[in-house]
Structure formats: C-alpha cells, structure tokens
Backbone bond lengths (Angstrom), bond angles and torsions (degrees), N, CA, C in turn:
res aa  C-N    CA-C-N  psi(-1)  N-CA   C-N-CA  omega(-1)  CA-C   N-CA-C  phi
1 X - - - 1.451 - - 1.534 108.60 -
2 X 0.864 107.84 154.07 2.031 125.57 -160.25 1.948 82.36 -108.85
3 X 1.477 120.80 112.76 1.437 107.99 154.88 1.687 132.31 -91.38
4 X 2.116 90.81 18.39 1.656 71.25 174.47 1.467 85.23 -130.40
5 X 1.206 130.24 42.64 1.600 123.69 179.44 1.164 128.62 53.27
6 X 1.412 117.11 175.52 1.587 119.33 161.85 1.431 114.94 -94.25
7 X 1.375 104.29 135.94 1.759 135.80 137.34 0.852 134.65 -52.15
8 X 1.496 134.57 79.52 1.862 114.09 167.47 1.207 89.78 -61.94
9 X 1.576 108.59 175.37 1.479 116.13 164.12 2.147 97.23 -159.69
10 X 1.269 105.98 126.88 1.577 91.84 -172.82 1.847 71.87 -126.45
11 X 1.516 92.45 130.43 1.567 106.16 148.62 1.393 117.14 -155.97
12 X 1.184 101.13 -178.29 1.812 97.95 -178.85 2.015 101.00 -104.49
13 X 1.465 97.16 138.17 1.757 103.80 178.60 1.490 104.07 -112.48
14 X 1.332 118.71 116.85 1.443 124.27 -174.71 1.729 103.64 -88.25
15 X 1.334 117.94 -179.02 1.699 133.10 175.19 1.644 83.63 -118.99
16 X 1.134 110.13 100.40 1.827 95.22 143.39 1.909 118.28 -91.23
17 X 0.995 119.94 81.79 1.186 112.00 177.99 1.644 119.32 -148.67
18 X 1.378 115.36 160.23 1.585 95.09 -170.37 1.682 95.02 -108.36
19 X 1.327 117.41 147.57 1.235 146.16 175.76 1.232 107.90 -106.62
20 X 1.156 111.76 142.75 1.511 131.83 167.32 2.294 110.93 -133.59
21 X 1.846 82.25 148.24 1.411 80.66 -178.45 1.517 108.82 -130.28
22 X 1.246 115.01 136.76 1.809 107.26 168.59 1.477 114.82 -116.50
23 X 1.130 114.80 -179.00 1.730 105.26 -163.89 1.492 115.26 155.82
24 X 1.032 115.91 151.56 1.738 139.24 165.39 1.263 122.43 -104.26
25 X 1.359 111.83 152.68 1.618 122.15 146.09 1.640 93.50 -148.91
26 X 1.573 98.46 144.14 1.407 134.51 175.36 1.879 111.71 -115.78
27 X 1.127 106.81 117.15 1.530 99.16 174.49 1.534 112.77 -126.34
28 X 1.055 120.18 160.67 1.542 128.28 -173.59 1.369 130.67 -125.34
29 X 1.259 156.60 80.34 1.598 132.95 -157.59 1.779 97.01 -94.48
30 X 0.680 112.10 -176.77 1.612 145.84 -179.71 1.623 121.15 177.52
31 X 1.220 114.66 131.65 1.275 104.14 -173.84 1.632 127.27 60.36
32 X 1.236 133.78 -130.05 1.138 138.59 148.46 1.570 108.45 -110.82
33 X 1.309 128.00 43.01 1.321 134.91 159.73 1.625 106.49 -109.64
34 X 1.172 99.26 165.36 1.550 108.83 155.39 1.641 123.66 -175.47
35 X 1.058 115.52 178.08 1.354 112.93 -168.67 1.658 119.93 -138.05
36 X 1.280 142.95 152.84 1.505 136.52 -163.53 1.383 107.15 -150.46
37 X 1.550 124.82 98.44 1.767 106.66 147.76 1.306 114.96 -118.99
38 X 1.429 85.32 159.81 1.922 97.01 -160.87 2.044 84.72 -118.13
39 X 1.486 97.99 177.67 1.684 106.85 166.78 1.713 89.98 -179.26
40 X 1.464 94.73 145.26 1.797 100.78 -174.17 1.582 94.75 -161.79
41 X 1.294 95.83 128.01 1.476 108.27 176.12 1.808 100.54 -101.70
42 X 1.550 114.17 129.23 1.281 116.08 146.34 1.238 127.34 -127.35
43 X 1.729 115.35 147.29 1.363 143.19 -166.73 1.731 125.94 -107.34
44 X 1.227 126.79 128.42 1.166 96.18 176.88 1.805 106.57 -104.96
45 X 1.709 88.54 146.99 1.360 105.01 -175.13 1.629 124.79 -65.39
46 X 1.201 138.77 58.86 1.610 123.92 -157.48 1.382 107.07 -156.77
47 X 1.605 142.01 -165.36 1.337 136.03 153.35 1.533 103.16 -85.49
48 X 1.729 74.79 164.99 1.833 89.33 -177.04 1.509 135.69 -48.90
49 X 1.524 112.54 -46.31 1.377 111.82 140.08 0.944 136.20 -25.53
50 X 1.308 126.49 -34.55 1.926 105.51 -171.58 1.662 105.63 -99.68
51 X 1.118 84.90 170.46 1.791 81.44 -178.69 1.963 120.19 -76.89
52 X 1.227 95.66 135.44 1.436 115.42 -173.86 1.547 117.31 -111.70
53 X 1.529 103.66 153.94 1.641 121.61 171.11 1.600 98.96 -118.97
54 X 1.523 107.74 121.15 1.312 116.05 157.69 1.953 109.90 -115.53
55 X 0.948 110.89 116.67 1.497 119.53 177.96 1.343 117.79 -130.67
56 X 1.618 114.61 149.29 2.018 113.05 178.99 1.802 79.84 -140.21
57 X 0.891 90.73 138.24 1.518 112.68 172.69 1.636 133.12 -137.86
58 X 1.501 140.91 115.85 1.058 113.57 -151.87 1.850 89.49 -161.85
59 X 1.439 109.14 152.59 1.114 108.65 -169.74 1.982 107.40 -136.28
60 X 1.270 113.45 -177.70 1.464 123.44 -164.34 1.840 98.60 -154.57
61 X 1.596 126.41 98.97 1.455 98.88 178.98 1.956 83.25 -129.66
62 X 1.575 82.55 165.34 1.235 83.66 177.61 1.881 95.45 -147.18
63 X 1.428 98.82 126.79 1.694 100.11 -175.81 1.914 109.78 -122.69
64 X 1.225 104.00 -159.31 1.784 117.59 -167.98 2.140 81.54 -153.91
65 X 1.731 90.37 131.68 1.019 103.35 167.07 1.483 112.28 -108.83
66 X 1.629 121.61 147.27 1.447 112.46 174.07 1.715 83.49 -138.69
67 X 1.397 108.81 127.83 1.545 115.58 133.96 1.322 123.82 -42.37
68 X 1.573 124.59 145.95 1.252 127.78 157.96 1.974 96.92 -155.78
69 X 1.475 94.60 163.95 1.909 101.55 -168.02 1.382 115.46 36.21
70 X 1.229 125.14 -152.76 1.354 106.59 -146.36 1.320 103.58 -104.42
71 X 1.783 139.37 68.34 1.149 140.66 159.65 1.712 107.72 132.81
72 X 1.129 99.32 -2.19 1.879 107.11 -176.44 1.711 112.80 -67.31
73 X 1.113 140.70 162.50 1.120 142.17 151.81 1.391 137.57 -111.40
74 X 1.100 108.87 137.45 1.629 97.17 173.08 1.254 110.97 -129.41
75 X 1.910 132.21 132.71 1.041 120.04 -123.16 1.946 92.58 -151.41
76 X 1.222 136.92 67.23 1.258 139.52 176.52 1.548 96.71 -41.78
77 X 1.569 123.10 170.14 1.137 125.17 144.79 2.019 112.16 -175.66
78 X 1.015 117.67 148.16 1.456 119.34 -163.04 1.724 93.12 -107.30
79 X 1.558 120.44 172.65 1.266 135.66 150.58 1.167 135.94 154.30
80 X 1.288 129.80 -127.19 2.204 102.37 173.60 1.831 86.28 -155.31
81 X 1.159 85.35 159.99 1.511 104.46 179.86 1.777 116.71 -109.74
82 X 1.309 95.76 161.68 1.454 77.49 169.90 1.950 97.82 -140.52
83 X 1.135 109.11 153.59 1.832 105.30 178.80 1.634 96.13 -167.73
84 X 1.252 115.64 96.01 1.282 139.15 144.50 1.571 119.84 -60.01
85 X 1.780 123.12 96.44 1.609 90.90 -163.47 1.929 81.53 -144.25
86 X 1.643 96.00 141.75 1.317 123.90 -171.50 1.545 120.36 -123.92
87 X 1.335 114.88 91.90 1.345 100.28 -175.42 1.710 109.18 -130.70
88 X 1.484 113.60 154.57 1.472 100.44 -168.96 1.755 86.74 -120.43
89 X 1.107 121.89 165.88 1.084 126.47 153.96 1.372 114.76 -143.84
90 X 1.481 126.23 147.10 1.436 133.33 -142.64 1.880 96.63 -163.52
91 X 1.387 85.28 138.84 2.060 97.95 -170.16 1.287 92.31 175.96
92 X 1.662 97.03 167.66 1.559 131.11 152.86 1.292 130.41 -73.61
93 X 0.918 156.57 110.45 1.345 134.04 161.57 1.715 124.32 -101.52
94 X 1.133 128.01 157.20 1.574 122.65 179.76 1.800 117.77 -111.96
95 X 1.219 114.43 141.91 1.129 111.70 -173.55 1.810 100.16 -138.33
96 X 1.424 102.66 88.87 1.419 95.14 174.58 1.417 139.56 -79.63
97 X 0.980 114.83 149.16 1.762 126.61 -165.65 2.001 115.84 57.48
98 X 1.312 83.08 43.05 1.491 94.53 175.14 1.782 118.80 -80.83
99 X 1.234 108.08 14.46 1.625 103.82 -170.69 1.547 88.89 -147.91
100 X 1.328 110.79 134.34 1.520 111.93 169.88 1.518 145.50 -4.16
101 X 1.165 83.08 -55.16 1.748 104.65 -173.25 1.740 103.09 -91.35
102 X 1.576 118.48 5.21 1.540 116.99 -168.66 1.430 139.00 84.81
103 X 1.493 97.56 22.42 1.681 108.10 -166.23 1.544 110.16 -80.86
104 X 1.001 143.31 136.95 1.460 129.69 -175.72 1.660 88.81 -83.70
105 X 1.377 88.21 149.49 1.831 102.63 172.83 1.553 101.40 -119.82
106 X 1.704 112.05 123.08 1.239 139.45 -162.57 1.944 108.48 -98.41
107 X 1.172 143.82 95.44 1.095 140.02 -151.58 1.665 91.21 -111.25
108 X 1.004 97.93 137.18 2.353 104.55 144.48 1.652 93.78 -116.23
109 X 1.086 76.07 137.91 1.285 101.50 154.36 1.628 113.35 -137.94
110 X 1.572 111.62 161.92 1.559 126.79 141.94 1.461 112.84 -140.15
111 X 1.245 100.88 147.79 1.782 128.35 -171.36 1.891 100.49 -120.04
112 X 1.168 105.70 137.49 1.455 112.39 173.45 1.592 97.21 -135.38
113 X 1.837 95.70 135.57 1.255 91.57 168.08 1.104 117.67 -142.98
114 X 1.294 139.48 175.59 1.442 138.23 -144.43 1.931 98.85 -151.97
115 X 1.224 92.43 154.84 1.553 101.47 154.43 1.486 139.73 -87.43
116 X 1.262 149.58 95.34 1.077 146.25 -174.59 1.397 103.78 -18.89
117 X 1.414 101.71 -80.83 1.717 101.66 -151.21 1.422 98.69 -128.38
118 X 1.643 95.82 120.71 1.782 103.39 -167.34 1.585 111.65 -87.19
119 X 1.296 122.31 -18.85 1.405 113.24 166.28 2.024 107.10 -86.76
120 X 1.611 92.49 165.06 1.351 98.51 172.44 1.796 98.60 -150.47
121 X 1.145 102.55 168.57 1.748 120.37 170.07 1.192 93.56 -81.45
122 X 1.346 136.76 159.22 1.736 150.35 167.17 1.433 113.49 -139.46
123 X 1.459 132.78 115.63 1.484 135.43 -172.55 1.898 80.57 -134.10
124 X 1.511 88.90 118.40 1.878 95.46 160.94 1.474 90.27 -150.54
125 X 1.712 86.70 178.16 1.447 123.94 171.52 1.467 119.75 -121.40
126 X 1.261 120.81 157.96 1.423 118.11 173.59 1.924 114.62 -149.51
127 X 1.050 109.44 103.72 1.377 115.10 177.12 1.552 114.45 -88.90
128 X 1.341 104.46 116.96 1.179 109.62 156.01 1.668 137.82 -110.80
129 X 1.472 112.94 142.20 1.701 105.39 179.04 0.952 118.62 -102.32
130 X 1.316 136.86 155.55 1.144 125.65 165.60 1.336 137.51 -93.11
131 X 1.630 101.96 29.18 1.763 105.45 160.18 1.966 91.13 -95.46
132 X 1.124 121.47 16.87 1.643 110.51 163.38 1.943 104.11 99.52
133 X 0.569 118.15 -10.51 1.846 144.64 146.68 1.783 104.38 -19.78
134 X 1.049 142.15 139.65 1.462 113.50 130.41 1.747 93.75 -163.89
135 X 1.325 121.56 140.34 1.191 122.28 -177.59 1.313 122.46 -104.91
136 X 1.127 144.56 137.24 1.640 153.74 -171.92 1.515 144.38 -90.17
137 X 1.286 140.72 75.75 1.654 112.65 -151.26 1.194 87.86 -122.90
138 X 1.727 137.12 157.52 1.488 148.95 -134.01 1.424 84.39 178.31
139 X 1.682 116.77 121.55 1.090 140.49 140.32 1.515 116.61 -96.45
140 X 1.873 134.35 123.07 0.696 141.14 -162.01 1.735 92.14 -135.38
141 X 1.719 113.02 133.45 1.551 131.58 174.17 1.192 113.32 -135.79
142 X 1.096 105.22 139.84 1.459 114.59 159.41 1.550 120.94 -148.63
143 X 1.310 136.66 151.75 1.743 142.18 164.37 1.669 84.34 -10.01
144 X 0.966 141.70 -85.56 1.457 137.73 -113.35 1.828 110.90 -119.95
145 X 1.737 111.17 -14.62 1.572 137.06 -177.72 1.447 130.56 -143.89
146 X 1.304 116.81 141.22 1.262 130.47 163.68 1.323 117.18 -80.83
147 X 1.152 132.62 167.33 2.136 128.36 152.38 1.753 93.88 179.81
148 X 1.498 91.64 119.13 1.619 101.57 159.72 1.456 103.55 -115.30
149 X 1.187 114.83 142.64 1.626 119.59 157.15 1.316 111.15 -126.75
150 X 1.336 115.56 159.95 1.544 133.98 -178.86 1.739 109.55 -122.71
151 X 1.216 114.02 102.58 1.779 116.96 155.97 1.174 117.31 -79.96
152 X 1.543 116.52 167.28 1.255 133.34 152.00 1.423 113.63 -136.35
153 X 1.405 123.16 135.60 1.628 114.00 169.78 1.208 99.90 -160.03
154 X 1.635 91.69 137.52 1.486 113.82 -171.61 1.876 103.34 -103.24
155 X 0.902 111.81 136.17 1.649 138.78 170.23 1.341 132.05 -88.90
156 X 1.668 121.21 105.81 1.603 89.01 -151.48 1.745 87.86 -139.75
C-alpha cells in the first residue's frame, strides 16, 4: 500500500534552449534526371543540465525532370530518409494543494525521447516556375509514422 497515494499530474514541459544546425546538400542533373543527398547534424547550444536536442538527419532522392509551358518544371522524385533524433527535456513543475492539508507538491522531472524508426520511404514532387516560384510537397513513411511537409521558395 502507497501511504501518500497517487498523483496525476498533466502539464506541458517546454525546451528552452538554443539549437544550432550544420549541414549539406549536393545535387546532380544529367539528362533530365537528377539526384540529391543532404546530411545535417543538430546540437543544442546550452549546459548539460538543461534540456537538449541532438539530431543527424540525411537524405538520398532521386527524380525525372519534364518541362511543361514556357520553361516551368515539374519534377517527381522517390527515396529514403534518415532522422536519428534525441531530445531530453528536464524541469520542475508545481502542483498545488496536492497533499491533504494543501501542500503544493514540487516535482523535477526529465523525459528523453527518441525516434522509433530512423529510416523512412520518401515520394515527393517539386514544381517549379519560371518567374523563380517553385513549390514542394514530401510524403515521408515508415512501420511506426507518417510526415508530410509543404515548402515554398522563391528564386530571385
């Protein structure tokens, strides 16, 4: 038997910390093919105590370019991802009048969490215009996750 009971406790645990990222991408055309891998390590900037993001991330795509109207592209391309990502987060939180008599109960905690599964499949598209325009969409899978994202970047 537990003589001081259970606690839920629901709060939100933030990262205050600054991160930094470094990294490449290399791309190649031939023909109307081409090919892209990127890799980027990020760090977080702070002492060991506070809570941190360590992440490496790095990719492999390989697409088919076709012209269409007067200089635009439209640009399929398949490949796999990779995202290894480690982050801890560490705090106090308060929970007042958690004990009979009204005592606030003062917790630390830290939580670390990880990614299941660091590779993924990758199916996108990439449109480009030729006023310097071109828009981005990335389907990302894996056993255990989904992730779409949407870019835009203008060229000038």
């Amino acid at each position: 038997m537990n003589p001081c009971g259970v606690k839920r406790l629901n709060f939100d645990a933030r990262v205050d910390a600054q991160t930094g990222t470094i990294g490449f991408t290399a791309a190649h055309g031939f023909g109307n093919w081409f090919v892209s891998a990127s890799v980027a390590r990020s760090v977080t900037i702070s002492n060991k105590e506070a809570s941190n993001v360590r992440a490496t991330s790095g990719g492999l795509r390989v697409g088919r370019r076709w012209l269409y109207g007067r200089g635009n592209l439209l640009s399929p391309y398949v490949g796999a991802a990779y995202l290894d990502l480690d982050e801890t987060i560490t705090g106090v939180t308060r929970a007042p009048g958690a004990f009979p008599d009204g005592e606030t109960l003062e917790v630390r905690y830290r939580a670390n969490l990880k990614n299941q599964d660091q590779w993924s499949g990758v199916l996108g598209l990439n449109i480009g215009l030729l006023s310097g325009l071109s828009f981005q969409g990335e389907y990302n899978w894996s056993a255990n996750s989904e992730r779409f994202q949407l870019s835009t970047t203008y060229r000038f």
